[in-house]
Structures are given as structure tokens and as C-alpha cells.
C-alpha positions as CSV (number, residue, x, y, z in Angstrom):
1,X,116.5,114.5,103.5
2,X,113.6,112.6,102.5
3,X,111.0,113.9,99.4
4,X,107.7,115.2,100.3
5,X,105.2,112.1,100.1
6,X,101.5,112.7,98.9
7,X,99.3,110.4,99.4
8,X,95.4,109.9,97.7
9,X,93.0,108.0,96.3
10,X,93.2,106.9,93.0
11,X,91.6,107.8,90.1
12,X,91.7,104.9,87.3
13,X,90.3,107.5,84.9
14,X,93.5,110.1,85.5
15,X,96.1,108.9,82.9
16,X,98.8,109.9,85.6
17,X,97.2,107.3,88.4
18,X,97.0,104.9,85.9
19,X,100.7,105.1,84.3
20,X,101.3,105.1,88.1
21,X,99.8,102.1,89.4
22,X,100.8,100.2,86.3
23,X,104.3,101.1,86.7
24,X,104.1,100.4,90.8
25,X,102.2,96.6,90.1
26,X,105.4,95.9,87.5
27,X,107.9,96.7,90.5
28,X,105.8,94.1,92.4
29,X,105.1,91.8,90.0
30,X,108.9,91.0,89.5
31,X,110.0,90.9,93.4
32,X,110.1,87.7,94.3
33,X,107.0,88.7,97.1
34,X,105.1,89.2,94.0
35,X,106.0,86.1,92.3
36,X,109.0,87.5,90.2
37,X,107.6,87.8,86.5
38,X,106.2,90.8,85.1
39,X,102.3,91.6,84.8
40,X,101.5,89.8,81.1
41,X,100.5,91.8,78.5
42,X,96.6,91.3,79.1
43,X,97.1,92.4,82.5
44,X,98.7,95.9,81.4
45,X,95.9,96.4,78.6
46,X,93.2,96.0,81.0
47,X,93.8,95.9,84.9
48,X,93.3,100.1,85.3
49,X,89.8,99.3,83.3
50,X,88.7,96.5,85.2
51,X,89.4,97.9,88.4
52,X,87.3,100.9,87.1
53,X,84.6,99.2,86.6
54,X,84.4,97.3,89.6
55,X,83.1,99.9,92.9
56,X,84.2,97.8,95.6
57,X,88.0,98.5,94.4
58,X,90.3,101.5,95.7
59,X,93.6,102.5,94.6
60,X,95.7,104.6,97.1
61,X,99.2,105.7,95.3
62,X,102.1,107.4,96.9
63,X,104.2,110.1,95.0
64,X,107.4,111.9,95.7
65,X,107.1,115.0,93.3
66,X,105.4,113.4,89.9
67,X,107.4,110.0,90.9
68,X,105.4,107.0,91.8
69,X,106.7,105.9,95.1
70,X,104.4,103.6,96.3
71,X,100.1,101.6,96.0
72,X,97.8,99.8,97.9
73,X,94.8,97.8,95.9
74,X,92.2,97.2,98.2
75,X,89.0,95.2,97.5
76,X,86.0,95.2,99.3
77,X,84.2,92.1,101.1
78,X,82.2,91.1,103.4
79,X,82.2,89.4,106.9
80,X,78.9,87.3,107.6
81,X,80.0,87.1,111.3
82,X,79.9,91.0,111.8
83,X,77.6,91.5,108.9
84,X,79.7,94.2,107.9
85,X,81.6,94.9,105.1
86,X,85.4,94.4,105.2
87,X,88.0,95.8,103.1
88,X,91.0,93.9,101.9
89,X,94.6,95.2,101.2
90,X,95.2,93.2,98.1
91,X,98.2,94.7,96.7
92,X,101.0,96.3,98.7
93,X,104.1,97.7,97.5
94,X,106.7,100.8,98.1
95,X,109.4,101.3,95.2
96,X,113.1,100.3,96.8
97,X,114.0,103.6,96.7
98,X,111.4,104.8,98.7
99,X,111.2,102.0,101.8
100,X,111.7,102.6,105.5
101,X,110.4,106.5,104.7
102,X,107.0,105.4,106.0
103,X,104.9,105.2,103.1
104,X,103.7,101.8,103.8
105,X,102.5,103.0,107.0
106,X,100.8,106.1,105.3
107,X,99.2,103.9,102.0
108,X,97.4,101.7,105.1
109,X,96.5,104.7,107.3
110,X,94.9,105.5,104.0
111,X,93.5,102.0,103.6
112,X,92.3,102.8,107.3
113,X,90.1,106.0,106.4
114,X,88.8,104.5,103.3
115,X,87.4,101.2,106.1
116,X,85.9,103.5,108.0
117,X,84.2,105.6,105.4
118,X,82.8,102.1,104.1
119,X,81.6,101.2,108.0
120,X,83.8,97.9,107.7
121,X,84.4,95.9,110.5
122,X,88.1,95.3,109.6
123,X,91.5,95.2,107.7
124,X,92.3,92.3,106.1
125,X,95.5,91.7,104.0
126,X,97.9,88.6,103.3
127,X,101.8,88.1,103.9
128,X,104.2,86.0,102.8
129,X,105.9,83.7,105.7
130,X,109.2,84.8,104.3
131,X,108.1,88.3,103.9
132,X,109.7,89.0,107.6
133,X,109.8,93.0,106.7
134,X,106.4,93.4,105.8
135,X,105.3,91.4,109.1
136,X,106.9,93.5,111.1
137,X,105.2,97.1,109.2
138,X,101.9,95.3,109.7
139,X,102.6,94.1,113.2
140,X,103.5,97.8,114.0
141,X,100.1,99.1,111.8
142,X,98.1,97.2,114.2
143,X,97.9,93.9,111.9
144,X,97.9,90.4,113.7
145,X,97.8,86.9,112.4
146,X,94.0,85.5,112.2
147,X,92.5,82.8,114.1
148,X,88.8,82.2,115.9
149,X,89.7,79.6,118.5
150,X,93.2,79.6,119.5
151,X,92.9,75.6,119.8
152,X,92.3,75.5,116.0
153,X,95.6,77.6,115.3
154,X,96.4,80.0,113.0
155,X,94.2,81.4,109.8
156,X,95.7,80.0,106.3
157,X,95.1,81.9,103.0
158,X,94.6,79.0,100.3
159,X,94.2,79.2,96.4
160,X,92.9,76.8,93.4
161,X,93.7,78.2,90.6
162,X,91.1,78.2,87.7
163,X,91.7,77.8,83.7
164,X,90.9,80.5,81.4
165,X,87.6,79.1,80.2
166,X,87.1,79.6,75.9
């Protein structure tokens, strides 16, 4: 039988949420989807404040009982072709023990309300080519790949990574 799943919105400034998400971004910061190394130190002393402090970030946790089961990070942005705000699904993850019960699907229903409630114009999120599970959740959530013109192919998410400047 599978344990009861609540689902909410974070609160960085509840101890419990923050122990929660810390503990849920470790599990995904050593899956190889998330890179496979552990959040450094400075991230653990101060990604629960900085989120705080910044209002176009929402936390959704999961939790079976008291046990942390899975999070969505979602950042706020904005589309200049709608003019619209648009939220993103930065950080996605489910503890093993608690995949294929549906709380992916629940943490972006969430993600869904918390669009609305903004007025965006969409969902946005990223996915790993190898990441053939997660495709298939956010295929069935309603998630396609991106493009404008189909003659210009398919949307690429890029990074340049900058120094620590000091």
C-alpha cells in the first residue's frame, strides 16, 4: 500500500521545509541527473536563505508522514512574446523510494496552480536527453519539447559558466 502523500508550498522559514528541501536537493545533487556530487558546503549554509529572499522562487515539497518524499524549485520569469510572466521548474526530484507513486505528477500539478495564481503564460522546465523517465512523466503532464518554427528545429538549453568574482 502506498503512504499518504501531502503536498504544499514551502515555507523556507519552517525549519522542517528547510531540513526537507536540503535533504531532497542532496538526493539530487548526487544522481547522476543532477550531476552526481553533493551540494558544497556553501550551498547547504545558504540556499534555504537565498531562496527566501528572492519572491519570484517557490518551493513545493512532498511528504509521506514527516518523511521527505519529494521537491520542485520553481523560479519565476518572464516571456516578452506573451508579456506574461512564466514560471520555470528548476529543480525536480522524487526520493527512489517514493517514484512511480505519482508524486512527480502531483509536485507539477502544484507547479501548475502556483502558474496560474501568478497569471503565467506557461511551464517551462529542462531534461536531460538521457533522462528517458522524466521525458516520459513530462510528456504525460502535458510537457513538449520547445521550438517557434519547426524549420529551425528543436529549443536547446545552453550554459557559460561564470567565476566566482573576489
Amino acid at each position: 500500500m502506498s503512504p499518504v502523500i501531502d503536498v504544499l508550498e514551502a515555507d523556507f522559514a519552517n525549519p522542517a521545509h528547510a531540513a526537507a528541501l536540503l535533504a531532497l536537493m542532496e538526493v539530487y545533487a548526487r544522481d547522476p541527473m543532477g550531476g552526481g556530487q553533493g551540494l558544497s558546503a556553501f550551498t547547504r549554509a545558504h540556499l534555504v536563505d537565498a531562496l527566501a529572499r528572492r519572491p519570484s522562487a517557490h518551493g513545493i515539497l512532498a511528504f509521506a508522514a514527516a518523511e521527505p518524499a519529494g521537491l520542485a524549485i520553481c523560479l519565476e520569469g518572464f516571456s516578452t512574446f506573451a508579456c506574461r510572466p512564466l514560471l520555470n521548474v528548476h529543480d525536480l526530484v522524487v526520493a527512489a523510494r517514493f517514484r512511480r507513486q505519482g508524486v512527480g505528477r502531483r509536485l507539477l500539478q502544484r507547479a501548475e496552480l502556483i502558474a496560474r495564481r501568478l497569471g503565467c503564460c506557461k511551464l517551462t522546465l529542462e531534461v536531460l536527453e538521457g533522462n528517458g523517465a522524466a521525458q516520459a512523466a513530462y510528456r504525460t503532464a502535458g510537457f513538449r519539447p520547445y521550438q517557434l518554427d519547426p524549420s529551425m528545429g528543436g529549443a536547446q538549453f545552453w550554459e557559460k559558466q561564470l567565476p566566482e568574482e573576489g
